[in-house]
N, C-alpha and C positions, 0 to 999 in steps of 0.2 A: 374456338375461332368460329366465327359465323360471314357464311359467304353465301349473298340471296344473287338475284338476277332482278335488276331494278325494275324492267319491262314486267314482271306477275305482281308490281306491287301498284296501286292506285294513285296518281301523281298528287296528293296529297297526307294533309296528317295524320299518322296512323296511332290512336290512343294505348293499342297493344303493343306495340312496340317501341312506345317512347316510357311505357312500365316497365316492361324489358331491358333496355338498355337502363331505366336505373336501378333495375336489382342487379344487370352485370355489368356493369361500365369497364370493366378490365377486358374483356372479350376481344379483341382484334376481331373489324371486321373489313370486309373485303366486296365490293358493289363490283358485278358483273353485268356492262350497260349494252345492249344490242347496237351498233352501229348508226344507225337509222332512227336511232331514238334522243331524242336530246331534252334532260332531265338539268332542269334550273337547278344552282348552286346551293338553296335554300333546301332543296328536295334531297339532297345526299347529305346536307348536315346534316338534318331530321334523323339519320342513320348515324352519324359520329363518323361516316366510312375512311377508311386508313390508308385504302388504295381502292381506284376504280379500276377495273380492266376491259375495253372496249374491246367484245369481239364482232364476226360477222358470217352467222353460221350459213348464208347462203354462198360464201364462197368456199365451203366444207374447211375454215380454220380451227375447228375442233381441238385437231391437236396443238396447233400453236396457243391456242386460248387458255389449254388445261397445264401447258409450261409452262408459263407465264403466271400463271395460278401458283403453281407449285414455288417458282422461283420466289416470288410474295411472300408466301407461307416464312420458305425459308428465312427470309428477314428479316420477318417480325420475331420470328423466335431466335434470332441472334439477337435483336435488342432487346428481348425478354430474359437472356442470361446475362446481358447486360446489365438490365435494371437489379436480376437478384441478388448479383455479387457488387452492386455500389449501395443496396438495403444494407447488407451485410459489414460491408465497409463504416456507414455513417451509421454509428450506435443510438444518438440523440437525435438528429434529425432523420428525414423523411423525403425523399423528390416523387410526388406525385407526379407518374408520368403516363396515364394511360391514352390521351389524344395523340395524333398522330405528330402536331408541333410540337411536343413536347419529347416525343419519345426521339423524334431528331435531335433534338437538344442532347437526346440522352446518350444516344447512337455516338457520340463525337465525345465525349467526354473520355472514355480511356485512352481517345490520341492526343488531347490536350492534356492530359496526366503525365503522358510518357514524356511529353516538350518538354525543354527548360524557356521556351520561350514568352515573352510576353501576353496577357488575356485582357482585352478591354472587353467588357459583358454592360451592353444596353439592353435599354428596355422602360417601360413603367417603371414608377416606384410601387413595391409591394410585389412587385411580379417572382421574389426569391433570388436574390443577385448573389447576394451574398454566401446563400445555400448553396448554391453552384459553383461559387468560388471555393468556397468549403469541399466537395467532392473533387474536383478538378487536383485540390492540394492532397488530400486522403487517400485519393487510387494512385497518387504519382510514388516517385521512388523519395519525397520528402515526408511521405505519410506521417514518419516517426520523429521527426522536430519540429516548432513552434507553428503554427498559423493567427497571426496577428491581424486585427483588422485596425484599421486607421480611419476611425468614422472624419473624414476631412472638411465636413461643413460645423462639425459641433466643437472643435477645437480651437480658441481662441488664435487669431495672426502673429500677437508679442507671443504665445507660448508652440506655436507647431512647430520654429527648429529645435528650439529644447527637445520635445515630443519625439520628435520624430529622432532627432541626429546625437542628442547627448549635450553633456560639457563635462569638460575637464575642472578641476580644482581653480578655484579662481578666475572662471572665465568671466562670471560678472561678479557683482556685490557681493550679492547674497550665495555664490556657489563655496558654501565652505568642501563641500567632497563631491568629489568624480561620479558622474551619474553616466547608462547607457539607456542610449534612445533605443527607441520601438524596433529602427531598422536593426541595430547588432542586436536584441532580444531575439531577430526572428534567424540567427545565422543558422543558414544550414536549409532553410525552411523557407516559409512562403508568406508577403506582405501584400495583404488586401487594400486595398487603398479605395472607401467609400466615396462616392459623390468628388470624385477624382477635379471638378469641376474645380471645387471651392479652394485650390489651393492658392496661397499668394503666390504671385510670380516670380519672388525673389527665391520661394523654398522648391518652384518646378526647372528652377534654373540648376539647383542642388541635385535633384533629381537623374537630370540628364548626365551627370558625371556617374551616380548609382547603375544605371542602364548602358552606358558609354564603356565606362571602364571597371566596374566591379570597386569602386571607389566609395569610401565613405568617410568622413572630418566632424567629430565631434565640433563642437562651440569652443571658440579659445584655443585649439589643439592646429598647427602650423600644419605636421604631416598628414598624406590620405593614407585609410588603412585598407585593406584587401576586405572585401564581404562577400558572400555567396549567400544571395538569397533571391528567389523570384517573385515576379512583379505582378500580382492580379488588383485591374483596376476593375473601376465601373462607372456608370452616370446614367441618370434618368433623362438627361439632353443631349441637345444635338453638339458634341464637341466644334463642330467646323462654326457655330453661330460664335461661341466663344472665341475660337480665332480669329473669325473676322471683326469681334470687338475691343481684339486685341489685352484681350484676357488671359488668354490659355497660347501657350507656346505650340507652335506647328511644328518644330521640330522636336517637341515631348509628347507630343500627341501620333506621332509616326512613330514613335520608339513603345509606344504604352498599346498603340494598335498595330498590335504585329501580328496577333489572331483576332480577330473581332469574333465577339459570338452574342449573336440578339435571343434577348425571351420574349415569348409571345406574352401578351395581356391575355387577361385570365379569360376574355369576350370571343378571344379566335383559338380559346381551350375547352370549351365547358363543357366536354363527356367528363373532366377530371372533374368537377364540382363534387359531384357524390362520393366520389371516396374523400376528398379532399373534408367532405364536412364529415365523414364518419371518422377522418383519423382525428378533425378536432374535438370531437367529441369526446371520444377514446382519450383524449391528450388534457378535457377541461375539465372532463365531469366529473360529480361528485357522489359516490352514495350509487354508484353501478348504473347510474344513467348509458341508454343505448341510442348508436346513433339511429334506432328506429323509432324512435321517439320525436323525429324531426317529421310533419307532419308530411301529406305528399303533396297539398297543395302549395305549404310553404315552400318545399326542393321546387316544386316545379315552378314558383315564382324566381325561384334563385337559378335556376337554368336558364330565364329568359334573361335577366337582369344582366346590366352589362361591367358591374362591376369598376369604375373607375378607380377604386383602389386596389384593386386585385384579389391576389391571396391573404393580403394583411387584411383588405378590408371584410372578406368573407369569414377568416378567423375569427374578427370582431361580432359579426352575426351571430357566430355561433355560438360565442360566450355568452350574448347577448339573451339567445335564448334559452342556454343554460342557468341564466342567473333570476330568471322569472318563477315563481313558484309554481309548482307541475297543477295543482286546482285549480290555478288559473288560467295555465295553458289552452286548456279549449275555447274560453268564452273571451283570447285577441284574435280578433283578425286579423289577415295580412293585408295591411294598407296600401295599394296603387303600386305602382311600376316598378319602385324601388323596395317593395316588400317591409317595408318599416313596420317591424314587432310592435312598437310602442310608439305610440299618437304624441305629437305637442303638447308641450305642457298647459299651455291654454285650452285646448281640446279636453284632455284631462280632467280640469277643472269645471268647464261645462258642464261635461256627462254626470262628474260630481254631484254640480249644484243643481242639476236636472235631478236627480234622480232624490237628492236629498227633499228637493223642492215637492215632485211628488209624494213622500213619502209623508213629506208633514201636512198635503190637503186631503188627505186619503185620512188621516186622523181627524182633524178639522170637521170634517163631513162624519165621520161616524160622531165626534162629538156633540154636533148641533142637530143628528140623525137626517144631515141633509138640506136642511133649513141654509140658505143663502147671506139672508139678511143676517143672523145670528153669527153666520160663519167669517163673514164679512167685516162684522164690528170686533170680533176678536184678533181678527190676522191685521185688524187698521187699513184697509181696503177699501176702493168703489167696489160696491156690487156688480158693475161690468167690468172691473177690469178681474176683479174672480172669476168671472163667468168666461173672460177669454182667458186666462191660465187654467182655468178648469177642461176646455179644449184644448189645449196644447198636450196636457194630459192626459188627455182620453177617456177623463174621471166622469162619468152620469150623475147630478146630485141625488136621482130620481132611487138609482139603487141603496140609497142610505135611510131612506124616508121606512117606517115602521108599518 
């Protein structure tokens, strides 16, 4: 744990310490601000700081300062047994939690485990919704039966109540034998219901009988039958717009957010970027590649970046530069704001025919040993306009001359 006093540090960027924080990004740290001193919001990120504590040693609160200290400490390391026994929990995946939004996120999860009650979890897309709904079901007492997810925007409207609710034998045409939908797959257990947004309104009308009364009716089938299963939604929008487009039901939208829980975008997290691209590395590479192999002006271009797809879209990065050949690695740049590994395909082609281009007046000239006019009538050329591609180049005829 690392706990400075913001007042001995220079109200600006300190290049040591922003190395520091990405060789430990796991580190809990803790900004201890003099009273009297007022340090812009910019200035304690630069630190990743998890808690400030404002004391004011000329009224001798010494000791209230160093409790207050202490009680902090203690916090973090109750969310830090938190975080190791829900690593421990999810065998396959991973919650990168080391920023302070996050680790709140992280904090709340073994009481949402212990509920039977409803989860709607906003946020970005890519921000790990779904990951979250996954722990939430795994640390609960349903750990050990089905976790189904319901991707609800990719599932066609004629086929989600099949999907979801079943039929019976002869419910339509083509049902020669009894199928069970998604929701009796999940009995016992817990149904994620993705992009909760996109259901039709005739299947969220179904729904509120599932949340209402523990009821579920196959296709074709007269009686409801008894279910036990919990309800974890999500949505990258604002449900209340869909309400008032008369889209999404208000009284399935108060049954579905009976716990709301937001994730932050990965822009109001990014001490977690560095682990976050060490575990993908660890997760992509091939041939013993380390995540030290990620350059540090590249990391420290993906620190600034704001990321608009989140953790999916920074996973993509990482493949991205997993999948470039390591001789080649050195001699890309990282392009502008957005850190793009690799240029435009038009760009590409450019530097190609640049360089191809040089390559053949560089021959040209030693062939005519420099000679213009000669060089000219072979490439089918004005002599001036050789003479400006030979500038653009940087070529001297003069050094070809014997």
């Amino acid at each position: 744990m690392l706990v400075f006093d913001v007042g001995s540090f220079p109200m600006s960027t300190d290049p040591d310490l922003e190395r520091f924080m990405y060789r430990s990004p796991s580190i809990p740290v803790i900004a201890v601000r003099p009273k009297n001193m007022v340090a812009s919001r910019r200035f304690l990120e630069q630190f990743t700081a998890d808690e400030v504590i404002v004391h004011d040693l000329a009224d001798n609160r010494q000791e209230r300062t160093a409790e207050s200290l202490l009680a902090k400490i203690e916090v973090l390391d109750r969310i830090t047994t938190v975080q190791l026994r829900l690593r421990k929990e999810m065998n396959e995946s991973r919650i990168i939690a080391q920023s302070k939004p996050m680790r709140d996120v992280l904090q709340r999860l073994p009481n949402l485990a212990s509920s039977m009650s409803s989860v709607l979890i906003t946020g970005e897309t890519g921000t790990g919704k779904e990951l979250i709904a996954r722990a939430i079901h795994y640390l609960g007492t349903r750990a050990g039966k089905p976790f189904i997810t319901v991707d609800c925007g990719s599932i066609p409207d004629t086929l989600i109540e099949n999907e979801l609710f079943g039929h019976i034998r002869g419910a339509y045409t083509d049902a020669n034998t009894a199928a069970r939908g998604l929701i009796q797959e999940a009995e016992g257990g817990s149904v994620f219901l993705d992009e909760v947004e996109a259901l039709p309104l005739n299947v969220q009308s179904r729904f509120l009988r599932i949340l209402q009364e523990r009821q579920v009716r196959p296709l074709g089938q007269t009686k409801y039958s008894l279910i036990d299963v919990r309800i974890i939604s999500s949505t990258n929008g604002n449900l209340r717009d869909f309400i008032e487009r008369r889209q999404f039901r208000e009284d399935l939208y108060y049954r579905l957010n009976v716990i709301p829980l937001y994730l932050p975008p990965l822009r109001n997290r990014r001490s977690d970027i560095p682990d976050l691209v060490r575990y993908f590395v660890n997760r992509h590479a091939r041939g013993g590649q380390l995540a030290s192999s990620i350059p540090d002006d590249l990391m420290t271009c993906w620190l600034k970046y704001d990321w608009p797809g989140n953790v999916r879209e920074l996973e993509n990065r990482v493949q991205e530069w997993l999948a470039i050949p390591e001789t080649l690695r050195d001699s890309i740049p990282v392009e502008g704001e957005t850190c793009d590994l690799l240029p435009p395909l038009a760009e590409v082609r450019r530097q190609a025919l640049d360089q191809r281009e040089r390559l053949y007046f560089l021959a040209l000239l030693s062939k005519t040993n420099g000679n213009i006019s000669a060089a000219s009538r072979i490439a089918h050329i004005d002599r001036k306009n050789l003479r400006v591609l030979l500038r653009k180049h940087a070529i001297d005829p003069m050094e070809f001359r014997s």
